[in-house]
DOKOLDO-787352 format. One record per residue (C-alpha): x, y, z. Coordinates in steps of 0.02 Angstrom, whole numbers, plus 32768, in hexadecimal, padded with zeros to 4 digits. Last residue first. Layout:
# residues N
XYZ/...
This chain:
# residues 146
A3102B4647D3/A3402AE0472C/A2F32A3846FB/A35C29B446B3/A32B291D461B/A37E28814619/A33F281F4578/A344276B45C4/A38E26C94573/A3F42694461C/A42327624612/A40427BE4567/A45E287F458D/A429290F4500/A3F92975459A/A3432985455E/A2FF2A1845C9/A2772A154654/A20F2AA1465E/A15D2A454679/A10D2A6D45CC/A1C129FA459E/A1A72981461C/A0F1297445C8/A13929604504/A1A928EE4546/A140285C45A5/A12727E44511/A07927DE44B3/A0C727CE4406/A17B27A743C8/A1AD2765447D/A24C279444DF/A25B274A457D/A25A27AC4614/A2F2280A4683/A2E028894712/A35E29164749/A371299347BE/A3B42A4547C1/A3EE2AE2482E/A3E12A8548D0/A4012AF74968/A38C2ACD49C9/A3772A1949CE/A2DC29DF4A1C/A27E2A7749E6/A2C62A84493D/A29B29D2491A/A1EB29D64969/A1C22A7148FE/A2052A344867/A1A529884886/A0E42A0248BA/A1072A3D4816/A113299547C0/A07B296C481A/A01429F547ED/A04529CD473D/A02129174747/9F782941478F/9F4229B04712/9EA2294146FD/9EFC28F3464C/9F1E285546A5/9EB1281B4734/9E632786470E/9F07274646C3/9F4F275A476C/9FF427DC4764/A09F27AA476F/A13F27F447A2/A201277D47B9/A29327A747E9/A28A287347CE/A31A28C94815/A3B42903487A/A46028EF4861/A4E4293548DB/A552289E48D3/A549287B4995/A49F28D549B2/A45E28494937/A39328814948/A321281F48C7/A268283648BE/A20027C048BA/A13C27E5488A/A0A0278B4879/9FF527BB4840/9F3327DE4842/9F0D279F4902/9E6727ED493F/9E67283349E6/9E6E28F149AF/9ED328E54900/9F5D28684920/A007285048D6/A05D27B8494E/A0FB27D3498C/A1BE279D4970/A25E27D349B3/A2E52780496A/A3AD279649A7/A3B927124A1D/A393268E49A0/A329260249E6/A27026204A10/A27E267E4967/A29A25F04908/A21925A04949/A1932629493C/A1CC2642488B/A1B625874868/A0FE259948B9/A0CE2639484D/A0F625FC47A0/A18D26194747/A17E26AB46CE/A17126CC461F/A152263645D3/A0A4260E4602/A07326C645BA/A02C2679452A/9FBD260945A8/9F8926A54601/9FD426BA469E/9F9C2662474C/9F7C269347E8/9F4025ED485A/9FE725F048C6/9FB9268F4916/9F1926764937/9F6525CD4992/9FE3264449F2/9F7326B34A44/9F58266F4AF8/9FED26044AF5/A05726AF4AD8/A09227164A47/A0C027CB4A71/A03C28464A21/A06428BD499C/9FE7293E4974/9F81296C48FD/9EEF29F94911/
């Protein structure tokens, strides 16, 4: 069972040891700049992914109330743990959080960066989420529908 567990002292170095593959390097930020950045913008909420006690990834989410935008900031899974069906119980366990936090969200959005082979589309795609033809910062933007 994953589940999303608020980052404290206690947890934070597993945390900070996840790490991607190499080819994956340039996909997401790592853990501790996420962690910073989310200490200061009032709009990220951010967790570890863990199955039982064991730490297998990171999440932030991003929830501007203001603009009524709502998504994925940043989602990564350990190397160790990729291709467990982790990342999809995660990304489940995301819509859920979203919808419950914000009720009456129809949609949210995440971004990645496009890569000819071993880049993150093909599993937003299993996941429901649909190109929206958007590049942000270099970014495909892709949206998932409730």
């Amino acid at each position: 069972m994953i589940t999303f567990k608020e980052i404290t002292k206690e947890n934070l170095f597993s945390i900070l040891r996840l790490k991607v593959h190499d080819h994956q390097n340039d996909q997401v930020a790592s853990n501790a700049v996420s962690i910073a950045e989310g200490h200061y913008d009032k709009n990220a909420w951010f967790r570890g992914i863990f199955k039982e006690d064991e730490a297998v990834g990171f999440v932030m989410l991003d929830f501007d109330h203001k603009e009524k935008e709502y998504g994925v900031w940043r989602f990564m899974i350990d190397k160790k743990h990729q291709g467990k069906g982790y990342g999809r119980a995660s990304m489940d366990l995301i819509k859920q959080v979203i919808k419950e936090k914000v009720p009456e969200v129809t949609e949210f959005y995440l971004s990645y960066v496009p890569k000819e082979e071993g880049g993150a589309d093909e599993f937003y795609r299993k996941m429901g989420f649909k190109d929206t033809g958007e590049i942000s910062h270099g970014e495909k933007v892709m949206c998932f529908k409730y």
